[in-house]
C-alpha positions in Angstrom: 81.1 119.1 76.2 78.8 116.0 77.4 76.9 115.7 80.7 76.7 112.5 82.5 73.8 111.9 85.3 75.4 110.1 88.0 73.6 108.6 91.1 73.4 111.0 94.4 75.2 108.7 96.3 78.2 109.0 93.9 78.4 112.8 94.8 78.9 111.9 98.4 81.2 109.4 97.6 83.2 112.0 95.4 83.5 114.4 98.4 85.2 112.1 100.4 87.6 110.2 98.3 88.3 113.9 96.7 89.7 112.0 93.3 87.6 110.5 90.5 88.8 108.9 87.5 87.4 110.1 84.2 87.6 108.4 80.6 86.5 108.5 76.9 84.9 109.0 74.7 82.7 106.3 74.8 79.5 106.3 72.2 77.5 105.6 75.0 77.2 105.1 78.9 76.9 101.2 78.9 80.1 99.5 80.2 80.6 97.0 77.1 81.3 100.5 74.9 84.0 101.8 77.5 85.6 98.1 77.3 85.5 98.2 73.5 87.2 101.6 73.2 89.6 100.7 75.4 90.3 97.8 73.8 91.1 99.4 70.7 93.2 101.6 72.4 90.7 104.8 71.8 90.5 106.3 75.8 91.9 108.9 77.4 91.8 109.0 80.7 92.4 111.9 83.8 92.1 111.9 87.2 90.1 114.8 88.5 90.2 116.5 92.0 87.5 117.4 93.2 86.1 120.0 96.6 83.0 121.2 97.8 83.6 123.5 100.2 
């Protein structure tokens, strides 16, 4: 299992939309590698909820 740093702000944002999109693998967190896997067709992708109470 990976771990991903993410901004604070994205936390906040998380909390209210409640819903976040997650995909890979990717070999790396730069945006032209998750464009190239999905390109070849390599993601896979879930939508997670999420609550902080």
């Amino acid at each position: 299992m990976g771990e991903v740093k993410v901004p604070e702000d994205w936390w906040r944002l998380l909390d209210v939309a409640s819903h976040a999109l997650l995909c890979g693998p990717v070999s790396s967190p730069d945006p032209d590698a998750l464009l190239a896997a999905a390109a070849k067709g390599e993601l896979a992708a879930v939508i997670a909820r999420a609550s902080f109470r």
